[in-house]
N, CA, C and O atoms as a CHARMM CRD file, in Angstrom:
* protein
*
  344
    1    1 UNK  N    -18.94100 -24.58900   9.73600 PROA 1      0.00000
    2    1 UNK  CA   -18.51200 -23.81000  10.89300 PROA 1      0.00000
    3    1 UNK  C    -17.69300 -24.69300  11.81300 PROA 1      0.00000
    4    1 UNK  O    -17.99400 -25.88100  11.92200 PROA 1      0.00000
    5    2 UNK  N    -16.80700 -24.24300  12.39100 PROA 2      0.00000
    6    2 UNK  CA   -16.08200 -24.71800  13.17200 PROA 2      0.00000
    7    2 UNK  C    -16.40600 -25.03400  14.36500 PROA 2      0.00000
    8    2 UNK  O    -16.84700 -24.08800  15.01600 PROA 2      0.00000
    9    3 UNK  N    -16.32000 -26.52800  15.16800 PROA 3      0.00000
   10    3 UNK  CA   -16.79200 -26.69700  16.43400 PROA 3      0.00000
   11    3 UNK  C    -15.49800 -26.61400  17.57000 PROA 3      0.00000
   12    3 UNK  O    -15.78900 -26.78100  18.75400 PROA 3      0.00000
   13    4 UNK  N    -14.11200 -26.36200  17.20300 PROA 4      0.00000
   14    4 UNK  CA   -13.25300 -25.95000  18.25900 PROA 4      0.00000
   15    4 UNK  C    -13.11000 -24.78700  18.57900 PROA 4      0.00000
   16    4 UNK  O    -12.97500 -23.92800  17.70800 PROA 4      0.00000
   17    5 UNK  N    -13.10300 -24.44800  20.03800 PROA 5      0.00000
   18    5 UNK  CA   -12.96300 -23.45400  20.30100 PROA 5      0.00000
   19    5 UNK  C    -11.55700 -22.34900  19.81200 PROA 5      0.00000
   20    5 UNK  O    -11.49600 -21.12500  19.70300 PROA 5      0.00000
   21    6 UNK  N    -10.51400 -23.47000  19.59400 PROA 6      0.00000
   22    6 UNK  CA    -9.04300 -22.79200  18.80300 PROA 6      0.00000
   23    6 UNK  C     -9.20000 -22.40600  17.54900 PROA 6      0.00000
   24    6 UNK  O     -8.43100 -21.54100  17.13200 PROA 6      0.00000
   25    7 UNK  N    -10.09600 -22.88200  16.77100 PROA 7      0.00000
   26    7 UNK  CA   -10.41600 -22.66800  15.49700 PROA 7      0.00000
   27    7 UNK  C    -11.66900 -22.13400  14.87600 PROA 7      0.00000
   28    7 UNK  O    -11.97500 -22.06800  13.68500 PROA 7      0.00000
   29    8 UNK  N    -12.52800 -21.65500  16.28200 PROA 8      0.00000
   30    8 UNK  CA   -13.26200 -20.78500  16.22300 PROA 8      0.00000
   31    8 UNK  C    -12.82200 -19.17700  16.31700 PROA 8      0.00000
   32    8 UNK  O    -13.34600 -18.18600  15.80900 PROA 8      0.00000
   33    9 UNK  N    -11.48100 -19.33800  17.29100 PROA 9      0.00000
   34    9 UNK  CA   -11.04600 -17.95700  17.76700 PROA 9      0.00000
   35    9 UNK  C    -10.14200 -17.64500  16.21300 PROA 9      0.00000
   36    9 UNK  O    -10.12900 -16.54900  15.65300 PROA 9      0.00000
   37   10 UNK  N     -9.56800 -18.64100  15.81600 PROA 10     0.00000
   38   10 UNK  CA    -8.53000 -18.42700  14.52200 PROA 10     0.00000
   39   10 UNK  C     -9.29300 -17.59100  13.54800 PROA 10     0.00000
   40   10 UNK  O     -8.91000 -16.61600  12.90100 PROA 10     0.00000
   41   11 UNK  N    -10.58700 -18.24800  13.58700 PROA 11     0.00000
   42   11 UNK  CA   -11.66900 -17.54500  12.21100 PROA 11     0.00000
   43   11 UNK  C    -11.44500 -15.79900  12.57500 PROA 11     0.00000
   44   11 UNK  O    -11.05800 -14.95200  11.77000 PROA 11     0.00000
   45   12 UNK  N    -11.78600 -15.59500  13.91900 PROA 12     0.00000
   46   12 UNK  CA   -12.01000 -14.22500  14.56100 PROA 12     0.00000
   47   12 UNK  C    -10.63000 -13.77400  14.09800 PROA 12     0.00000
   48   12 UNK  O    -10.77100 -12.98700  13.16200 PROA 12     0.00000
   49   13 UNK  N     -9.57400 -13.94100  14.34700 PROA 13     0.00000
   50   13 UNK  CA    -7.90900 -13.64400  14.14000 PROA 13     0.00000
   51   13 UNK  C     -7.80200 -13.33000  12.68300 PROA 13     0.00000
   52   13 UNK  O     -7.43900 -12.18700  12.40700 PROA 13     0.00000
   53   14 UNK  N     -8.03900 -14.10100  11.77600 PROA 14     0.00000
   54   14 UNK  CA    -8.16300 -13.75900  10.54300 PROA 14     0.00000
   55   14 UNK  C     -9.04100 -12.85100  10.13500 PROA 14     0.00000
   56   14 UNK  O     -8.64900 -11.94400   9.40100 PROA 14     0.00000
   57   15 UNK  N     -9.87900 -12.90000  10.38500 PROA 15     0.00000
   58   15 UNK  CA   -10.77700 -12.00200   9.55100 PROA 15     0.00000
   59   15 UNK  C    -10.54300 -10.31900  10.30700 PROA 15     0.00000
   60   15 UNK  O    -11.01100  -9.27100   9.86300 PROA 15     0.00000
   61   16 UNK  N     -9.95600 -10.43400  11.15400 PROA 16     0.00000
   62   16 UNK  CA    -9.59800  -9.17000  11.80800 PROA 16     0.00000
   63   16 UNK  C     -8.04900  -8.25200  11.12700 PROA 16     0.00000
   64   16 UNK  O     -7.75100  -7.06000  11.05600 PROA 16     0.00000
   65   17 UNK  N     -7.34600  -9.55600  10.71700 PROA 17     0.00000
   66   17 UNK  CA    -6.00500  -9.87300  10.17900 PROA 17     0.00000
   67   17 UNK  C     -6.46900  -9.52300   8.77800 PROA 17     0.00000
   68   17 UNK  O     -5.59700  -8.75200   8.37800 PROA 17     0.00000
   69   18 UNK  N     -7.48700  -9.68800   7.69000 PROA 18     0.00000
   70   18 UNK  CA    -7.96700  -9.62500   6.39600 PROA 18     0.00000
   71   18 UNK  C     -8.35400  -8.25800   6.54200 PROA 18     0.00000
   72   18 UNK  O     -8.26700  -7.46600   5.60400 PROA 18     0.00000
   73   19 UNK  N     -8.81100  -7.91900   7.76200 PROA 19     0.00000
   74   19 UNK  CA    -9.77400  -6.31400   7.19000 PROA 19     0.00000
   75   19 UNK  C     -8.61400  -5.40300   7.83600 PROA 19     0.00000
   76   19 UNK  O     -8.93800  -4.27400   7.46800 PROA 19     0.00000
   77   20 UNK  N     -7.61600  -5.29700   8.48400 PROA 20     0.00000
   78   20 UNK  CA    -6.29900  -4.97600   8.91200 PROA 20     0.00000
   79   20 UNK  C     -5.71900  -4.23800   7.25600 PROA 20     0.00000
   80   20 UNK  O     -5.64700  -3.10600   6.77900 PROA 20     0.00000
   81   21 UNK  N     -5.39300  -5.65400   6.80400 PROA 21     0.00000
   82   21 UNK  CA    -4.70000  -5.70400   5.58500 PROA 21     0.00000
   83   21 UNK  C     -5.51900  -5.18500   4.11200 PROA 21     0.00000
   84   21 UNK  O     -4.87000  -4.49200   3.32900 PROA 21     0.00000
   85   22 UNK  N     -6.59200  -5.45700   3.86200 PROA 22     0.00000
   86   22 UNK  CA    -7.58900  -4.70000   2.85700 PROA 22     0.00000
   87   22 UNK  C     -7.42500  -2.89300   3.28800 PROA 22     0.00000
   88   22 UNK  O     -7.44200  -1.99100   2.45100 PROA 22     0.00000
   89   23 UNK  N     -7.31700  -2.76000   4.35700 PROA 23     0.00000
   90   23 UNK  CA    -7.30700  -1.10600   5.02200 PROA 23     0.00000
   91   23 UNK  C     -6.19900  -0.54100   4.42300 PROA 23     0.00000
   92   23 UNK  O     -6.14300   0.45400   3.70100 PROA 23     0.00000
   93   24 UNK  N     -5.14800  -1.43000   4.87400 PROA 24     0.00000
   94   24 UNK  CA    -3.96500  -0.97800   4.37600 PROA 24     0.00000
   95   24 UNK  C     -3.68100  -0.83400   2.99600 PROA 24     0.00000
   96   24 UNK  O     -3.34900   0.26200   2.54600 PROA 24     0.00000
   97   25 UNK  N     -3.78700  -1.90400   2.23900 PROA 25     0.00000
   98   25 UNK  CA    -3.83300  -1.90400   0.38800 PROA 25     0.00000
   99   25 UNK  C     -4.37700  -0.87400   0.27000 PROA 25     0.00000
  100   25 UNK  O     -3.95100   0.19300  -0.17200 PROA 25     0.00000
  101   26 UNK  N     -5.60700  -1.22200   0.76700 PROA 26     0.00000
  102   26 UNK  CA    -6.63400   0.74000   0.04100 PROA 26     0.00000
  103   26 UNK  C     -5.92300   1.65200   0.04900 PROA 26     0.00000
  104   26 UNK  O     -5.81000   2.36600  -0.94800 PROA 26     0.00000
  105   27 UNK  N     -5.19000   1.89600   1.28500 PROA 27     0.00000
  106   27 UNK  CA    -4.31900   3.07900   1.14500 PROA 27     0.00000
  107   27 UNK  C     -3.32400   3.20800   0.56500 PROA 27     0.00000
  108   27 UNK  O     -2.79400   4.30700   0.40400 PROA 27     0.00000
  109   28 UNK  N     -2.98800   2.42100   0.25000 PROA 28     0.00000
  110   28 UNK  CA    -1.91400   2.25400  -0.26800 PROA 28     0.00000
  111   28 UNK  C     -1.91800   2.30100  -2.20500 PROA 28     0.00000
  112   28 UNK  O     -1.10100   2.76500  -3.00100 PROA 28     0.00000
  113   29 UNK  N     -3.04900   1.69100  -2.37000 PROA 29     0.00000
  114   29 UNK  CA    -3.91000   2.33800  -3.64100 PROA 29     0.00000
  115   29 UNK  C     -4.40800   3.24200  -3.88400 PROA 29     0.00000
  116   29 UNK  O     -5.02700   3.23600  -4.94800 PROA 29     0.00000
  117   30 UNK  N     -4.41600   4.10400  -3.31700 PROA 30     0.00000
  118   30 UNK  CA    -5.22700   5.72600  -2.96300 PROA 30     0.00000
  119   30 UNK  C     -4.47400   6.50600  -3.21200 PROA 30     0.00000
  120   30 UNK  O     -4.67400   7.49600  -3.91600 PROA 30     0.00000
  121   31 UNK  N     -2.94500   6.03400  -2.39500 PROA 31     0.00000
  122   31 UNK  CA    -1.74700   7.44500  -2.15700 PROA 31     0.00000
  123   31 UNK  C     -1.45600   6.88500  -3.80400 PROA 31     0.00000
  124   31 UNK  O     -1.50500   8.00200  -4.32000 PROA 31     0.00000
  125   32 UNK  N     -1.22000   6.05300  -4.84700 PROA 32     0.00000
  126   32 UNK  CA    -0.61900   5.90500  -5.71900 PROA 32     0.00000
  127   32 UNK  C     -1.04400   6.14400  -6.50900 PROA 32     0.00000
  128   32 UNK  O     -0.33800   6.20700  -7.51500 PROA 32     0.00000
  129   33 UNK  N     -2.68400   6.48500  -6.63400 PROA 33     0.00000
  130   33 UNK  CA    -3.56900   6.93100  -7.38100 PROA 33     0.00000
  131   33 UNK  C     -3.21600   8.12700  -7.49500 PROA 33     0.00000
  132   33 UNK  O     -3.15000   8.53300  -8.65500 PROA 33     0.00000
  133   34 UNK  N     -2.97300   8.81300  -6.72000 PROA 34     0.00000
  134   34 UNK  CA    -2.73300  10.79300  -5.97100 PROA 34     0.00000
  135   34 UNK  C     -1.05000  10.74300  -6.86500 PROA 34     0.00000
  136   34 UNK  O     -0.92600  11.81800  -7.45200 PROA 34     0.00000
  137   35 UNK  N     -0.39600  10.26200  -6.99000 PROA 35     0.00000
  138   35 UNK  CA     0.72300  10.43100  -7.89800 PROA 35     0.00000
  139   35 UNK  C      0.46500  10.27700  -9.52600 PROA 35     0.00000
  140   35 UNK  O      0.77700  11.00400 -10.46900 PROA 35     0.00000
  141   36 UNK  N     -0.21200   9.06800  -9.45000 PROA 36     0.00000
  142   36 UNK  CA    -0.48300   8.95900 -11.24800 PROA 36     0.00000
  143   36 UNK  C     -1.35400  10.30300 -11.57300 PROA 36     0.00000
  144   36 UNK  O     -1.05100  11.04400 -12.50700 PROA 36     0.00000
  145   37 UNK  N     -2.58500  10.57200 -10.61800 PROA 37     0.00000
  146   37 UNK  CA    -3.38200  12.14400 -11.32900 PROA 37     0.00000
  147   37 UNK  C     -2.25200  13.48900 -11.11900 PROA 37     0.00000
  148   37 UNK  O     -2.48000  14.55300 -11.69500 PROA 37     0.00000
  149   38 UNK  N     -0.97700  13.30500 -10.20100 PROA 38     0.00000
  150   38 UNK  CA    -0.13400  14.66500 -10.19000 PROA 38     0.00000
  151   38 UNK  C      0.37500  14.51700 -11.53000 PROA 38     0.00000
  152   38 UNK  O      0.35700  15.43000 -12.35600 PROA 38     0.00000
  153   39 UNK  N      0.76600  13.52500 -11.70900 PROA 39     0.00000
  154   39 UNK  CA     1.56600  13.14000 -12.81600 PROA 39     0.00000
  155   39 UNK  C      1.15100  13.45300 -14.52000 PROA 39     0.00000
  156   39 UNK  O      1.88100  13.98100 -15.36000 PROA 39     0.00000
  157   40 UNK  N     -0.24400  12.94600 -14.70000 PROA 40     0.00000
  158   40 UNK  CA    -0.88200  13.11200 -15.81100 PROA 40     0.00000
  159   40 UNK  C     -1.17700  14.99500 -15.84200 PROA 40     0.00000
  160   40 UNK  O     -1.17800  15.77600 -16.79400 PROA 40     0.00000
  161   41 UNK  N     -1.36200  15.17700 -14.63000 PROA 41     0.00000
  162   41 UNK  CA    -1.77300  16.83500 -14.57300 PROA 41     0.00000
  163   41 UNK  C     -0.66000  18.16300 -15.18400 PROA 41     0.00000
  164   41 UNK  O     -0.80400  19.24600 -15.75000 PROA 41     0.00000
  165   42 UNK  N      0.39400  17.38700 -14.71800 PROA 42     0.00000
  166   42 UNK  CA     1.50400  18.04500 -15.02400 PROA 42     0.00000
  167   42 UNK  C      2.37000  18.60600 -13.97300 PROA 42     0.00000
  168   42 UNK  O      3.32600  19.29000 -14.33800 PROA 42     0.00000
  169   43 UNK  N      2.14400  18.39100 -12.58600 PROA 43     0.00000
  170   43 UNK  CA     2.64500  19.24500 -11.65200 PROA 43     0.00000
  171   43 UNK  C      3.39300  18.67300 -11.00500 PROA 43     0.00000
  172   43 UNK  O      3.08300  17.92000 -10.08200 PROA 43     0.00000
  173   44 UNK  N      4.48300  18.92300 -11.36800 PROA 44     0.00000
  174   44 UNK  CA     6.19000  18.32100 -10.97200 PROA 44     0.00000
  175   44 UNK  C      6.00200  18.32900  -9.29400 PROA 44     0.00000
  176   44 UNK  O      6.04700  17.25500  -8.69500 PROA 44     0.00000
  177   45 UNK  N      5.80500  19.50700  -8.61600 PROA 45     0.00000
  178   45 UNK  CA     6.09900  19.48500  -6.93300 PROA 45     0.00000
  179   45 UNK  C      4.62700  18.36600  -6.52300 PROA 45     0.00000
  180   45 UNK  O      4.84500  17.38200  -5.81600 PROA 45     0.00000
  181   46 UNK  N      3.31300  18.62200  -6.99700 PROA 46     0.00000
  182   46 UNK  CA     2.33500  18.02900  -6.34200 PROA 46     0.00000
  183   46 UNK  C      2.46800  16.59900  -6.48100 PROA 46     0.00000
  184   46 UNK  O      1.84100  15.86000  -5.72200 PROA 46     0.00000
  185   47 UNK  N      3.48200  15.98200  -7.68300 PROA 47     0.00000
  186   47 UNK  CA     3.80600  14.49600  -7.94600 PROA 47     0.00000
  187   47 UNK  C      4.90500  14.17300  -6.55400 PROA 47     0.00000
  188   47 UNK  O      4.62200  13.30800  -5.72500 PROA 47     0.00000
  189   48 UNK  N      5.94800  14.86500  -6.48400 PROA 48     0.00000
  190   48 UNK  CA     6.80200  14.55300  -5.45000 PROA 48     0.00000
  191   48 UNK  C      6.38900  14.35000  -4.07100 PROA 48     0.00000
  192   48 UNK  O      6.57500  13.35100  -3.37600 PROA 48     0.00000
  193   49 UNK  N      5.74900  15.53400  -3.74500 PROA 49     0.00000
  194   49 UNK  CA     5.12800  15.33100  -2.24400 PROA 49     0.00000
  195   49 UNK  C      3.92000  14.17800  -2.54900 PROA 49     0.00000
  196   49 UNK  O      3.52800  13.55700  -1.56100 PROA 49     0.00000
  197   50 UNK  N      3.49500  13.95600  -3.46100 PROA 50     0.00000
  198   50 UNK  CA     2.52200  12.34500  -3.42800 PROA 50     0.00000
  199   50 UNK  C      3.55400  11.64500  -3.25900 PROA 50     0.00000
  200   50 UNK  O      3.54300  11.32500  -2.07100 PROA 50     0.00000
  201   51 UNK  N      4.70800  11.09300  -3.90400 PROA 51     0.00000
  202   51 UNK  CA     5.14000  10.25400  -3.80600 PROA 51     0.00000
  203   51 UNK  C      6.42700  10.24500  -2.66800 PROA 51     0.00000
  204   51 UNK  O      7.40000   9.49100  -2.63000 PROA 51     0.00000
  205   52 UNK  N      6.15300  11.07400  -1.99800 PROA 52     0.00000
  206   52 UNK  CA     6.93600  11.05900  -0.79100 PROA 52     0.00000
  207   52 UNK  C      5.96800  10.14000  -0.03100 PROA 52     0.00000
  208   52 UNK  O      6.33300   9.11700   0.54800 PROA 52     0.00000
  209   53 UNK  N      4.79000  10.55700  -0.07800 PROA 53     0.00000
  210   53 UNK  CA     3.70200  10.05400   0.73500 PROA 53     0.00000
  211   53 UNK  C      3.34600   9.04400   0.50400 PROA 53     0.00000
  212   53 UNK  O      2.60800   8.55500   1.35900 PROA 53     0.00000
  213   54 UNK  N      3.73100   7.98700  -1.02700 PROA 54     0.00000
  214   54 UNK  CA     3.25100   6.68900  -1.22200 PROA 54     0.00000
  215   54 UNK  C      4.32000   6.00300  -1.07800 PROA 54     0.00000
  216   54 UNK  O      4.14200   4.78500  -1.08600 PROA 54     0.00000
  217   55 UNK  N      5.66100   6.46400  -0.91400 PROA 55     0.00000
  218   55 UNK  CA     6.54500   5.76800  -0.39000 PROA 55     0.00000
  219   55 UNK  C      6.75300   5.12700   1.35400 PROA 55     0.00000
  220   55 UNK  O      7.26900   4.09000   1.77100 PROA 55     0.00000
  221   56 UNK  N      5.96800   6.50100   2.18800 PROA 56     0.00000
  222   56 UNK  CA     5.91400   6.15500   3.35300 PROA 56     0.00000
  223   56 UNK  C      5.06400   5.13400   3.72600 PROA 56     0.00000
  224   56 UNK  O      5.25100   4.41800   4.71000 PROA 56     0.00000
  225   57 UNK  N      3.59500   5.00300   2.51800 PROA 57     0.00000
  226   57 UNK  CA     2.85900   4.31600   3.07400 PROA 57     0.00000
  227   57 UNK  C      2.91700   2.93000   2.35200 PROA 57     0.00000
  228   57 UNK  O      2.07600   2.12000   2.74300 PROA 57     0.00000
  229   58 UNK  N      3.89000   2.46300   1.22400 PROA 58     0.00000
  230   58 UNK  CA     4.22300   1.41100   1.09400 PROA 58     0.00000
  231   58 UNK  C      5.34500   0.55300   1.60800 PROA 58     0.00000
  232   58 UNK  O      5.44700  -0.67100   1.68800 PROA 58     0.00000
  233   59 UNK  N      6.38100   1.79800   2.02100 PROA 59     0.00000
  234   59 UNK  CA     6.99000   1.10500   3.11800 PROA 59     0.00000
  235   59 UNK  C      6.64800   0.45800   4.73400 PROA 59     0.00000
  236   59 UNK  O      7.33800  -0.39000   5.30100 PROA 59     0.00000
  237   60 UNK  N      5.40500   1.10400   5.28200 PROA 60     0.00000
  238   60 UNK  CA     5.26300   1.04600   6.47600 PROA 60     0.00000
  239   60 UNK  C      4.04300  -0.70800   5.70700 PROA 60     0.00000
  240   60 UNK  O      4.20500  -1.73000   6.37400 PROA 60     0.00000
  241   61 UNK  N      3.27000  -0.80100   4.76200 PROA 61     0.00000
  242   61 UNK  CA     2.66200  -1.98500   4.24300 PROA 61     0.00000
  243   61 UNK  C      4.11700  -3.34900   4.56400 PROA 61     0.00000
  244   61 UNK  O      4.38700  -4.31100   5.28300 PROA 61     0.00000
  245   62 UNK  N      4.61200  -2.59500   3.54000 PROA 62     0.00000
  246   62 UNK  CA     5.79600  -4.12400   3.70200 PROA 62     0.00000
  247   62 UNK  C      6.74500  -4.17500   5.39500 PROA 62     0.00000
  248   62 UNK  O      7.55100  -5.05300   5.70200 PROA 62     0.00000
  249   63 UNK  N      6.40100  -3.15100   6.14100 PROA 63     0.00000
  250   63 UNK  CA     7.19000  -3.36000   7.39700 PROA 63     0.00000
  251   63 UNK  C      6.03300  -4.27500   8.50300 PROA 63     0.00000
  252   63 UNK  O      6.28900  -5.09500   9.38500 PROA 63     0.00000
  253   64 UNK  N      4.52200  -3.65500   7.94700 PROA 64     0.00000
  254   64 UNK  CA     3.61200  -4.93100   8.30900 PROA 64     0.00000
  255   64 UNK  C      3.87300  -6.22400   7.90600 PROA 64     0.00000
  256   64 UNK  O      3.75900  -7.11800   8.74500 PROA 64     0.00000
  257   65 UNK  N      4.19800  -6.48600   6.78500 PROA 65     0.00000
  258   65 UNK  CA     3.94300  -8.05900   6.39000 PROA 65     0.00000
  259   65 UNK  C      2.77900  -7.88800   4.84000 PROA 65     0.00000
  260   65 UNK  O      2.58400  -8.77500   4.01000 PROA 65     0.00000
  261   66 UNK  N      2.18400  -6.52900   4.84200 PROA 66     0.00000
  262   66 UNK  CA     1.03000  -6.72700   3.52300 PROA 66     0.00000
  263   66 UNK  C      1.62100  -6.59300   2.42500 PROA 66     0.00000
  264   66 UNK  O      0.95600  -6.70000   1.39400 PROA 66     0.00000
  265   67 UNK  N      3.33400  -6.26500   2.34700 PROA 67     0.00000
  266   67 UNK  CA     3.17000  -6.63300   1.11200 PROA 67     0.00000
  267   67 UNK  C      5.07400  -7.53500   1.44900 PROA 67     0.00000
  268   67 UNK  O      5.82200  -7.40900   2.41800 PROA 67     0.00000
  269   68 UNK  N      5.20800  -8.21500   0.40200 PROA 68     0.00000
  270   68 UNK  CA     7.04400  -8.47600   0.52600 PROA 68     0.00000
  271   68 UNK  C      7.74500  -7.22300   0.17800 PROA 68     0.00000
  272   68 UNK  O      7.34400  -6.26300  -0.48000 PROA 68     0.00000
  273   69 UNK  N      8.79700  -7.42100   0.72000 PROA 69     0.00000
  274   69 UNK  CA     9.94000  -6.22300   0.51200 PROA 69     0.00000
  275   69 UNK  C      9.92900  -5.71800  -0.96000 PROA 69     0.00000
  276   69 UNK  O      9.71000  -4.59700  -1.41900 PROA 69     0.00000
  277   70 UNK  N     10.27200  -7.04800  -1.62500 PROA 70     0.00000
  278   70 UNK  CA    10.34000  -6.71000  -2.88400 PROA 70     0.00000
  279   70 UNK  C      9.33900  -6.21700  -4.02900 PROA 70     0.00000
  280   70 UNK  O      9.80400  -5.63500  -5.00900 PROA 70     0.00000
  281   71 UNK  N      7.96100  -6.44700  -3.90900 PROA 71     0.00000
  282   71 UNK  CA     7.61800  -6.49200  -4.11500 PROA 71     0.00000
  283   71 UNK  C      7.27400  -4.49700  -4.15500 PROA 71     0.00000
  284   71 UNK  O      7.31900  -3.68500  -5.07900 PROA 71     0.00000
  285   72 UNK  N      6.92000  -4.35100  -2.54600 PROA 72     0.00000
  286   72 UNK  CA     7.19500  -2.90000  -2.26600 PROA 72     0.00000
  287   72 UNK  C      8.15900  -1.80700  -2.88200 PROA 72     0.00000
  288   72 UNK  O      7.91300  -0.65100  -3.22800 PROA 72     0.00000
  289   73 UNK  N      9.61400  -2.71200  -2.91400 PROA 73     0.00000
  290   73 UNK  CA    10.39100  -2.14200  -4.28600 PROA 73     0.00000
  291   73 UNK  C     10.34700  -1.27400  -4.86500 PROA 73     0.00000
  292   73 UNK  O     10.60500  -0.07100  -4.90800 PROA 73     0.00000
  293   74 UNK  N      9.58200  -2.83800  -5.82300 PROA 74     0.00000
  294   74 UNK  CA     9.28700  -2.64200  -7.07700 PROA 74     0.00000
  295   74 UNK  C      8.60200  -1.35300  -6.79600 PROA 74     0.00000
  296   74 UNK  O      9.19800  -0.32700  -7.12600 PROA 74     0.00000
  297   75 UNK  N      7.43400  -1.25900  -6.23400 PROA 75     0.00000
  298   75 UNK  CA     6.41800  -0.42400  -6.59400 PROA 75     0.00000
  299   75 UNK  C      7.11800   1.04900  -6.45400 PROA 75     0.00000
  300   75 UNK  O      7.08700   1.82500  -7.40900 PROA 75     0.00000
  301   76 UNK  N      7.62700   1.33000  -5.46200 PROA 76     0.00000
  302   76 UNK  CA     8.30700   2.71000  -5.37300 PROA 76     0.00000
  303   76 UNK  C      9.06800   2.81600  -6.71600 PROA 76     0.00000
  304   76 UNK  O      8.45500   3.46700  -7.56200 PROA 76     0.00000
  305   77 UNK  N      9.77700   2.52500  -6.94300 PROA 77     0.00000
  306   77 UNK  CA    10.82100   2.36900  -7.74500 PROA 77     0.00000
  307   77 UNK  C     10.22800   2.58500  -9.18900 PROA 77     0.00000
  308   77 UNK  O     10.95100   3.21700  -9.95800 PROA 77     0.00000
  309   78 UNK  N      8.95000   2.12600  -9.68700 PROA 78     0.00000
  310   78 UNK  CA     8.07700   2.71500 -10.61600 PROA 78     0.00000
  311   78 UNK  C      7.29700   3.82100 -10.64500 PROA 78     0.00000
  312   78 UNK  O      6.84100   4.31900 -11.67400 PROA 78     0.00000
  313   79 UNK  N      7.07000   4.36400  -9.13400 PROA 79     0.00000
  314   79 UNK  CA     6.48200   5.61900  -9.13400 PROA 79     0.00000
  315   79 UNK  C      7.76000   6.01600  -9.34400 PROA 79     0.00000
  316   79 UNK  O      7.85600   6.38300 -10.51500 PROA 79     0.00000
  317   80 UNK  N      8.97400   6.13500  -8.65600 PROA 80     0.00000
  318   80 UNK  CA     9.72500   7.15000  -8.72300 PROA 80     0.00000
  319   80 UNK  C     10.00900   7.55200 -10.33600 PROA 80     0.00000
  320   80 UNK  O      9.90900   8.70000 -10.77000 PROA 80     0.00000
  321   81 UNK  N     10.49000   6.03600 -11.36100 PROA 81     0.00000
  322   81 UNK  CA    10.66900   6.52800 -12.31800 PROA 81     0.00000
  323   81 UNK  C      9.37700   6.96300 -12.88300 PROA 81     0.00000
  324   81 UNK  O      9.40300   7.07900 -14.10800 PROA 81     0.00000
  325   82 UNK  N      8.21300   7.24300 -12.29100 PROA 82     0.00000
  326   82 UNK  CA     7.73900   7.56000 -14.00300 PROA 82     0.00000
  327   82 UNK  C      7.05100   9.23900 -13.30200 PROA 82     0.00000
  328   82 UNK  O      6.11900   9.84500 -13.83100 PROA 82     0.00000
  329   83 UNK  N      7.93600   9.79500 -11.79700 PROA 83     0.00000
  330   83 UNK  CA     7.79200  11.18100 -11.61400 PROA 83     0.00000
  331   83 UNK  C      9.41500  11.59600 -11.95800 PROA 83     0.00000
  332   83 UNK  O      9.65700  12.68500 -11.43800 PROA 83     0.00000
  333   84 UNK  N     10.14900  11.25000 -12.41000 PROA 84     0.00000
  334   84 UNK  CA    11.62300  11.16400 -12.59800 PROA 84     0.00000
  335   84 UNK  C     11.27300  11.74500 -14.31800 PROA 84     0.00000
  336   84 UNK  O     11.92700  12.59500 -14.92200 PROA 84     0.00000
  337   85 UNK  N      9.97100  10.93900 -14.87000 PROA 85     0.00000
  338   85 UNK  CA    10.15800  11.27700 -16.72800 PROA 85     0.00000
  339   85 UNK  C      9.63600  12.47200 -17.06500 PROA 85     0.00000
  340   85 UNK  O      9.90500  13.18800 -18.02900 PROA 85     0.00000
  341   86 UNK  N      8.52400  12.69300 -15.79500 PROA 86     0.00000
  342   86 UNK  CA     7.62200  14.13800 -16.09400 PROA 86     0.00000
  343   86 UNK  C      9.05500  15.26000 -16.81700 PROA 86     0.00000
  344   86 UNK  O      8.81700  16.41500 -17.16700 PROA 86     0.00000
């Protein structure tokens, strides 16, 4: 455990900063989940409006900092193509 008070408060900063960012992934794993089951289901409109919705919420991740740009991309860019093959 830490005996400075700067690096006592840092612990608090982070771990506030970790459960911030775990919140966000989840969701962000959730909305992408909700596209892969439109997807497997068969339902062309219920895939789109998911992935309208996992686009908003992986863009607003990488405008935090939880994920890199690119990385975020990528990820749209694979939902889109694989509601693009339905």
């Amino acid at each position: 455990m830490a005996n400075i008070k700067s690096a006592k408060k840092r612990i608090k900063v982070i771990e506030a900063k970790t459960l911030r960012n775990k919140m966000i992934k989840s969701g962000v794993k959730t909305s992408v989940k909700k596209v892969y089951s439109a997807i497997e289901s068969g339902d062309k409109e219920a895939a789109n409006s998911a992935l309208i919705a996992a686009t908003s919420d992986i863009d607003r991740a990488a405008s935090k900092g939880v994920f890199h740009k690119n990385t975020a991309s990528r990820k749209v860019s694979r939902l889109s193509q694989a509601v693009n093959k339905m």
